[in-house]
NUKEVEX-574458 format. One record per residue (C-alpha): residue in three letters; z negated, x, y. Coordinates in steps of 0.5 Angstrom, whole numbers, plus 500, padded with zeros to 3 digits. Example, Ala and Ser with C-alpha at 12.3 -4.5 7.8 and 13.67 -1.06 7.14 Angstrom:
2
ALA484525491/SER486527498/
This chain:
99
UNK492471464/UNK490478460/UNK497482460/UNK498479468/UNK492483470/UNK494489466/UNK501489468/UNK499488476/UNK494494475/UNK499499472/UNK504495478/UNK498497483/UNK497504480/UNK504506480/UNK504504487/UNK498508488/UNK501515485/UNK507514488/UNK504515495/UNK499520493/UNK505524491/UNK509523497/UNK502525501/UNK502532496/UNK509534496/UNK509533504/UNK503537505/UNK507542500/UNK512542505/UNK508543511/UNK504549507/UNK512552506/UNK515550513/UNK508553517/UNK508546520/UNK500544520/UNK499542526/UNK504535525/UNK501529524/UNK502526516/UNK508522515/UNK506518509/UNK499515511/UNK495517518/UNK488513520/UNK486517528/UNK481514532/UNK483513538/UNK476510541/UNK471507539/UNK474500539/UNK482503537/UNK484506531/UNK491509529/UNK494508523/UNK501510521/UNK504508514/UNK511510513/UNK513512520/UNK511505522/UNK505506527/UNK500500528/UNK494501534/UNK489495531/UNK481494532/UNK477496525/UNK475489524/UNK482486526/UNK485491520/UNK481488516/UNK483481516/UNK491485516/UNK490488510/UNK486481507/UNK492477510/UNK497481506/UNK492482500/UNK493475500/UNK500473501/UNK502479496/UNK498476490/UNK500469492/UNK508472491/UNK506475485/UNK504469482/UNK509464484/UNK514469481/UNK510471474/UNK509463474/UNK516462475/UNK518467469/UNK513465464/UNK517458465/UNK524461465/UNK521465459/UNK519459455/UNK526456456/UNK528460449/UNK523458445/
C-alpha cells in the first residue's frame, strides 16, 4: 500500500511538472513573439459573471458555475482513482503469478 501511495504521488507530481512546464515555456514563447495580450493555451480560469466561470485546459473550453466545477473535478478525482486501483490491483496479481 505504501509504494502504491508513493508511486501515484511521484505519478501526480509529474503530471504537475509537465504542465507548469508547458505554462512557463508558453509564457516564454509570448514574451518572444510579443503577444501578451492572448489568452494561455495550457490553463485559463476567466470569470465571466458572478454565477459563470471559463476554464480552458488544453484548448478545450469549459463554461461551468463554481460549484458544479467542483463536483466535475471530484467526479473525475473519483473515476480516475477507481481506474488506478483496478489496474494496480490487476498488476499485483499479474505479478504474483511468477512467484
Amino acid at each position: 500500500m505504501a509504494h502504491t501511495i508513493k508511486f501515484i504521488s511521484m505519478v501526480i507530481l509529474l503530471l504537475v511538472g509537465i504542465v507548469v512546464g508547458m505554462q512557463t515555456a508558453e509564457q516564454g514563447m509570448k514574451k518572444i513573439d510579443g503577444s501578451e495580450e492572448q489568452k494561455s493555451q495550457t490553463f485559463a480560469v476567466t470569470k465571466v459573471n458572478q454565477n459563470q466561470v471559463d476554464i480552458a485546459v488544453m484548448g478545450k473550453q469549459i463554461r461551468t458555475e463554481p460549484k458544479k466545477m467542483v463536483t466535475y473535478v471530484s467526479q473525475t478525482g473519483e473515476s480516475i482513482g477507481l481506474w488506478v486501483k483496478k489496474n494496480t490491483e490487476a498488476a499485483i496479481q499479474w505479478l504474483s503469478g511468477f512467484f
